[in-house]
Phi, psi and omega in degrees: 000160168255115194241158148256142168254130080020127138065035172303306186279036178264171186304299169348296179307297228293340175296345183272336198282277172300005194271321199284348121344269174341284221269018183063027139289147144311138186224163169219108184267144176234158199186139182279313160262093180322297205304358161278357178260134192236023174250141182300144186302131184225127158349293194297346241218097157276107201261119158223136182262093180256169174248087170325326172299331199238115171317307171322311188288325188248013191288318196291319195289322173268351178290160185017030162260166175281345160218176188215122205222115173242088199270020179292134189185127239277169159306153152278111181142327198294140151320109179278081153212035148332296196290309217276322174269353150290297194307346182276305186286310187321284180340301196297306188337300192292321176281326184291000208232313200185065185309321178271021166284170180273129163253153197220117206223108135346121130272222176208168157242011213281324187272323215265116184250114181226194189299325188297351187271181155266186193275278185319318199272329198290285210307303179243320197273331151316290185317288198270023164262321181279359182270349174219280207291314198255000183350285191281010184250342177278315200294271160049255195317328170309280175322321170287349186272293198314330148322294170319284199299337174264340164279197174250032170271194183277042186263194199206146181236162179211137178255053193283154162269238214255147186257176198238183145279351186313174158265173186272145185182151184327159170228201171215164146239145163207146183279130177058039223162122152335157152258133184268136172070030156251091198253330175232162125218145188287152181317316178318298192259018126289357175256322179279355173256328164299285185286031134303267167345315198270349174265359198242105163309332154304005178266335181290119202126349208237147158271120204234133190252152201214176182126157190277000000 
């Protein structure tokens, strides 16, 4: 396939970038700065420097691939609205350039209290970590589903909670729902989970919760 990346030299990106290398994808990484991409130079492996933010600007980059995996997500010191204003220009990009393609858009799980939390996380330690530390990264993160969620593409939302640096070991998914008493996961292994998600079309529509 011909994928695109989002938020390529990020820890994420650069794992998705190689995992879909690995696997004899075509990859196209967009990035503001080459010189954060630290995965070797590959045949298959198209470097483009773009304004993520700007549908125009990433229009060329989402044309004729076949999926689109946006793995944008804040800094530390940053403004958190990274996720909502990637997923906003992606979005406009994606329906105006190359509507039947798969998008595929990093979130948290961190804002969405469903059946899949426990009692203790849904009731209280969500309500009260977004009502204080994380406020303005879960509200985001909202803005960015909805985006997802009000177009008419192929997409797939992914949720992880808070990621790591770990290494790889089994996870769970779950459709449409948190995974309970799922508090971590590694970056490794959320990237083996996008392109889980990008091989199974049962996925398109749905959202998938992840943690170990």
């Amino acid at each position: 396939m011909k994928l695109t990346v989002l938020g390529a030299t990020g820890g994420t990106g650069q794992h998705v970038v190689r995992r879909a290398l690995d696997a004899g994808h075509h990859v196209t990484a967009v990035v503001r700065d080459p010189a954060r991409l630290t995965v070797a130079a590959d045949p298959r492996l198209e470097v483009v420097v773009a304004d993520v933010f700007d549908p125009e600007s990433i229009a060329a980059a989402v044309t004729g691939r076949d999926a689109v995996i946006d793995t944008l997500g804040p800094r530390p010191g940053t403004e958190p609205t990274v996720c909502s204003r990637g997923a906003q220009a992606v979005v406009a990009a994606v329906a105006a350039n190359n509507s039947a393609a798969r998008l595929l858009v990093v979130t948290g799980s961190g804002h969405a209290r469903d059946a899949g939390d426990g009692p203790v996380t849904r009731y209280l330690l969500k309500p009260l970590v977004g009502a204080l530390a994380l406020r303005k990264q879960f509200a985001d993160f909202g803005r960015a589903e909805r985006a997802v969620f009000d177009s008419r593409l192929r997409w797939t939302v992914l949720r992880p909670p808070q990621l790591t640096d770990g290494g790889r070991k089994p996870y769970r998914t779950a459709l449409d729902r948190n995974v309970r008493g799922g508090f971590r996961l590694s970056r490794a292994d959320l990237a083996d989970a996008i392109m889980v998600a990008l091989d199974d079309p049962k996925t398109v529509g749905h959202v998938i919760g992840l943690g170990y």
